[in-house]
Chimera marker file (.cmm) of the C-alpha trace (Angstrom):
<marker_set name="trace">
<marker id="1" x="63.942" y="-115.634" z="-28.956" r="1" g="1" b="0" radius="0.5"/>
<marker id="2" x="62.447" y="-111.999" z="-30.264" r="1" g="1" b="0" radius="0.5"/>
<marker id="3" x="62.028" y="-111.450" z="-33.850" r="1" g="1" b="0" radius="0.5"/>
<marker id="4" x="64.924" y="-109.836" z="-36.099" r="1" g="1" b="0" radius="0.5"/>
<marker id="5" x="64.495" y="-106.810" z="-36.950" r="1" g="1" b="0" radius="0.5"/>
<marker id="6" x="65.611" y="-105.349" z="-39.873" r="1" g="1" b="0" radius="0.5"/>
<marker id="7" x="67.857" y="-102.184" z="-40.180" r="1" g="1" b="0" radius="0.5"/>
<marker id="8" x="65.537" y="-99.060" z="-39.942" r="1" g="1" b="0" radius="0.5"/>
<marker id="9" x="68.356" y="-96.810" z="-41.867" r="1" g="1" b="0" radius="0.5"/>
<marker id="10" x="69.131" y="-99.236" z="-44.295" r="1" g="1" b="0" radius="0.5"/>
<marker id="11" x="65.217" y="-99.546" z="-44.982" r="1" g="1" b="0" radius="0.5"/>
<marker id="12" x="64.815" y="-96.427" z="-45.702" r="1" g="1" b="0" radius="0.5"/>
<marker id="13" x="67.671" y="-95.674" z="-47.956" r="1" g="1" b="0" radius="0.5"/>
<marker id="14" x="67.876" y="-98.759" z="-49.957" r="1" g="1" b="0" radius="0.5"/>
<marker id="15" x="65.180" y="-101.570" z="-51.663" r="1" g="1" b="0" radius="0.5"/>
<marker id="16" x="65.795" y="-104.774" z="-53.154" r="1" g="1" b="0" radius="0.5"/>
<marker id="17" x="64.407" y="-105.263" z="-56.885" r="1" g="1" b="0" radius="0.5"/>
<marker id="18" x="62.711" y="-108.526" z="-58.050" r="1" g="1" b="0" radius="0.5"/>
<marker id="19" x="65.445" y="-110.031" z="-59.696" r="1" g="1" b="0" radius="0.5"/>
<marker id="20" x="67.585" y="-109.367" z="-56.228" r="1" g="1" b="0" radius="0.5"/>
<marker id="21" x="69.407" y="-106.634" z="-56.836" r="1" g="1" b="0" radius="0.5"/>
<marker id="22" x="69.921" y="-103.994" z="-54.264" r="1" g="1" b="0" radius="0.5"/>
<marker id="23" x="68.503" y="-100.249" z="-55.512" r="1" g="1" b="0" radius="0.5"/>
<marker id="24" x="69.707" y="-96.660" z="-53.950" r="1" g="1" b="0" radius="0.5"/>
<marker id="25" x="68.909" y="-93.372" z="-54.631" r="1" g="1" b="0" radius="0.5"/>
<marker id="26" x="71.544" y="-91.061" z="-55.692" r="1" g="1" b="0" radius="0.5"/>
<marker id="27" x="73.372" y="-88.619" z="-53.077" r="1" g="1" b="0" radius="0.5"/>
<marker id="28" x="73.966" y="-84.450" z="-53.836" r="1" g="1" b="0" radius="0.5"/>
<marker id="29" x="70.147" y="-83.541" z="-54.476" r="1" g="1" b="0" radius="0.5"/>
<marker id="30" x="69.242" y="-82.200" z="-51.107" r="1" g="1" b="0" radius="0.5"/>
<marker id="31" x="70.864" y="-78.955" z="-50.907" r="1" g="1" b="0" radius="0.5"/>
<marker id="32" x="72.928" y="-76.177" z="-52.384" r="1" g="1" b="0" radius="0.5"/>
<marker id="33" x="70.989" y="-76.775" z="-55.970" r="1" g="1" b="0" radius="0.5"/>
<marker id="34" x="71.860" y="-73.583" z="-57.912" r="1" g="1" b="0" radius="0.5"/>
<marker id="35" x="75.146" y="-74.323" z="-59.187" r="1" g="1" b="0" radius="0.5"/>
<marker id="36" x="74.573" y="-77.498" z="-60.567" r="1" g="1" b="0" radius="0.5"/>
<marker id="37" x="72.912" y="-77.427" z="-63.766" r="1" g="1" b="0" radius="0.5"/>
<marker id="38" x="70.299" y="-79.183" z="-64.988" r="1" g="1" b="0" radius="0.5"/>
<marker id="39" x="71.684" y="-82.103" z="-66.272" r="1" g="1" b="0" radius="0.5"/>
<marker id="40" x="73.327" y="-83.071" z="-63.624" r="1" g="1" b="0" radius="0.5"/>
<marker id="41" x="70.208" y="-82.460" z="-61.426" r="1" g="1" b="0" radius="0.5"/>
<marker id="42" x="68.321" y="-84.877" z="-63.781" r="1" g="1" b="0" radius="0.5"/>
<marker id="43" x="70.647" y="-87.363" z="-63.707" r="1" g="1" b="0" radius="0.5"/>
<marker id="44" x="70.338" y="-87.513" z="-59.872" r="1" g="1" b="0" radius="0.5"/>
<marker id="45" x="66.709" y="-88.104" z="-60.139" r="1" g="1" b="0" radius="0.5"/>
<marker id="46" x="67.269" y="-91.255" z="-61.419" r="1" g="1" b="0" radius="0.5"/>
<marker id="47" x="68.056" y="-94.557" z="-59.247" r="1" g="1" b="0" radius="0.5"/>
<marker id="48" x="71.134" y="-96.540" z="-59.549" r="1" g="1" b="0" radius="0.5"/>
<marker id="49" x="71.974" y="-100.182" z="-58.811" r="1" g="1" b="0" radius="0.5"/>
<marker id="50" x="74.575" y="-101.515" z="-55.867" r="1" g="1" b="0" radius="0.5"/>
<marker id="51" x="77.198" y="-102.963" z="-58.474" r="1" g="1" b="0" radius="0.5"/>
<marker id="52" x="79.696" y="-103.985" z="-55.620" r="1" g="1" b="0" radius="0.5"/>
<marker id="53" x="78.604" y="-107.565" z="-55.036" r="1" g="1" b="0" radius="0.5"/>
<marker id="54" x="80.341" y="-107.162" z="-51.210" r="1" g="1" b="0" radius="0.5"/>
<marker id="55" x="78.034" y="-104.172" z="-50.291" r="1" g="1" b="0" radius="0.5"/>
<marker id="56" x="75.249" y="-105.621" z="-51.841" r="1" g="1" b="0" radius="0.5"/>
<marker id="57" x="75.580" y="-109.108" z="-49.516" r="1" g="1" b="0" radius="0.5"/>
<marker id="58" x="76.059" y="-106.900" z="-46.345" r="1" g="1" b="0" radius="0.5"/>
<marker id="59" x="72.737" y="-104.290" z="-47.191" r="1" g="1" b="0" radius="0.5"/>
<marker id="60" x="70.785" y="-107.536" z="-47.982" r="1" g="1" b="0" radius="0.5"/>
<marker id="61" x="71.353" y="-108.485" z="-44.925" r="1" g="1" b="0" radius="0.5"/>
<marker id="62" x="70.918" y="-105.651" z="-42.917" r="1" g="1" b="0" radius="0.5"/>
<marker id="63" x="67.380" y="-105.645" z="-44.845" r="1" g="1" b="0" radius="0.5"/>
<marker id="64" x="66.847" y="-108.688" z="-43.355" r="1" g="1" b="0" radius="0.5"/>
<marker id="65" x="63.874" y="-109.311" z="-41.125" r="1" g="1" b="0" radius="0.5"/>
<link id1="1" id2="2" r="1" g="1" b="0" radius="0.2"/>
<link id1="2" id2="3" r="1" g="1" b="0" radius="0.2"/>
<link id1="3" id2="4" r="1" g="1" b="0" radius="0.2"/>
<link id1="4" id2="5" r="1" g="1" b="0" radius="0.2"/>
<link id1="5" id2="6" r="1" g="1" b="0" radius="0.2"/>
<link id1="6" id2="7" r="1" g="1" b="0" radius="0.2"/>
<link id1="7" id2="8" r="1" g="1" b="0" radius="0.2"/>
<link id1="8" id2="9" r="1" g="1" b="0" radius="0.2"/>
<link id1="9" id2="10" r="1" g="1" b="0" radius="0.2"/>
<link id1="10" id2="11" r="1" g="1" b="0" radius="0.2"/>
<link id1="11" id2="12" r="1" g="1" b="0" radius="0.2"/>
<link id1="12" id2="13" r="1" g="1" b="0" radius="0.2"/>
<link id1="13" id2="14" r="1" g="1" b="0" radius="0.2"/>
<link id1="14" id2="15" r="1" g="1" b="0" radius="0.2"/>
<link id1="15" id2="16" r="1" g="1" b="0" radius="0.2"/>
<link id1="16" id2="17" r="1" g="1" b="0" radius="0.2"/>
<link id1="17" id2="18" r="1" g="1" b="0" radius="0.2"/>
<link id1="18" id2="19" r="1" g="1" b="0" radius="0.2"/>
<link id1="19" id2="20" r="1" g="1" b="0" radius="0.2"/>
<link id1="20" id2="21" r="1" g="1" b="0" radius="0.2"/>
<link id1="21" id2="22" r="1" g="1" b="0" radius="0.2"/>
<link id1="22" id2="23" r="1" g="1" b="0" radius="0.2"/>
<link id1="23" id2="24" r="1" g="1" b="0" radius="0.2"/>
<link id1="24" id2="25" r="1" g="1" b="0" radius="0.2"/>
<link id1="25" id2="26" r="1" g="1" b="0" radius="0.2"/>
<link id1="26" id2="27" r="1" g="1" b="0" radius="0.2"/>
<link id1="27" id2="28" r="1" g="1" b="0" radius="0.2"/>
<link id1="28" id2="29" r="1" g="1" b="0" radius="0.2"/>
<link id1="29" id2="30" r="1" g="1" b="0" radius="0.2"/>
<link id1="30" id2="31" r="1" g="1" b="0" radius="0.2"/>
<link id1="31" id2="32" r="1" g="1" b="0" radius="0.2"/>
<link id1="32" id2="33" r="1" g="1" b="0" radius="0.2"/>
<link id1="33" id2="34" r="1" g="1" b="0" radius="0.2"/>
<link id1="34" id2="35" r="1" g="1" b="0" radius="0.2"/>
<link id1="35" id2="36" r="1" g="1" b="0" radius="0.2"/>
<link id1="36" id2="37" r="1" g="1" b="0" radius="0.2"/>
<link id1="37" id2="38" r="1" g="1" b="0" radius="0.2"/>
<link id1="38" id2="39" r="1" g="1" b="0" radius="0.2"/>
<link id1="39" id2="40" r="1" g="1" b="0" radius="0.2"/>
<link id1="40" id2="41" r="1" g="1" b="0" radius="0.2"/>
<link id1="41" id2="42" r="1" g="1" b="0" radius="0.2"/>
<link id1="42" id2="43" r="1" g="1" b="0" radius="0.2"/>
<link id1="43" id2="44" r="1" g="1" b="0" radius="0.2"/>
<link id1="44" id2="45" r="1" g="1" b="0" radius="0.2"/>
<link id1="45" id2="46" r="1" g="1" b="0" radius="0.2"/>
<link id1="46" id2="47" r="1" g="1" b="0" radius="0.2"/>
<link id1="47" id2="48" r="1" g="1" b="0" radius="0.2"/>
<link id1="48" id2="49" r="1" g="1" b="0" radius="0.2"/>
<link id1="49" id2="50" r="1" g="1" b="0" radius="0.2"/>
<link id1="50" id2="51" r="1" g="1" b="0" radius="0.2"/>
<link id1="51" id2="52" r="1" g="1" b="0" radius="0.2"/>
<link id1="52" id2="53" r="1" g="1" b="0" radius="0.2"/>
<link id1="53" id2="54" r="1" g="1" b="0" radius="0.2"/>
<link id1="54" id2="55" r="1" g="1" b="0" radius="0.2"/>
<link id1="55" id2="56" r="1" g="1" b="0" radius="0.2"/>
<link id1="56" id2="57" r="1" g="1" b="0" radius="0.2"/>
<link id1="57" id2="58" r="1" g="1" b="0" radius="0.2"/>
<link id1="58" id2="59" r="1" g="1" b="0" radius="0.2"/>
<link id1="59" id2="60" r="1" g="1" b="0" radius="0.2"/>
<link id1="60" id2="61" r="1" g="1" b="0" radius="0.2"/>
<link id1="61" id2="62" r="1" g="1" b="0" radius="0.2"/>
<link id1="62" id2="63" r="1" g="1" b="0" radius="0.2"/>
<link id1="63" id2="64" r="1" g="1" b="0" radius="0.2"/>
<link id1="64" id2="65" r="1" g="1" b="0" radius="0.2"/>
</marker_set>
């Protein structure tokens, strides 16, 4: 049987941390950046952790190789 491959989407979206947690970038910093003010632009700079212990299981395993 072939390999496993892992999930090219989920690869590039999402990386798993040392101590196993699951990392993601935050979403509304692509476009339309005028109206939001700085602050909020900072604070979307920043990473955030996958808290949900269900979506964490399933993106593990689509990270999976």
């Amino acid at each position: 049987m072939p390999k496993m491959k892992s999930h090219r989407g989920a690869r590039k979206r999402f990386k798993i941390t040392g101590t196993g947690k699951v990392k993601r970038m935050k979403a509304f910093k692509s476009h339309i950046l005028t109206k939001k003010t700085s602050k909020r632009k900072r604070r979307l700079r920043q990473s955030a952790i996958i808290t949900t212990p269900g979506e964490a299981k399933n993106i593990k395993r689509l990270l999976q190789a």
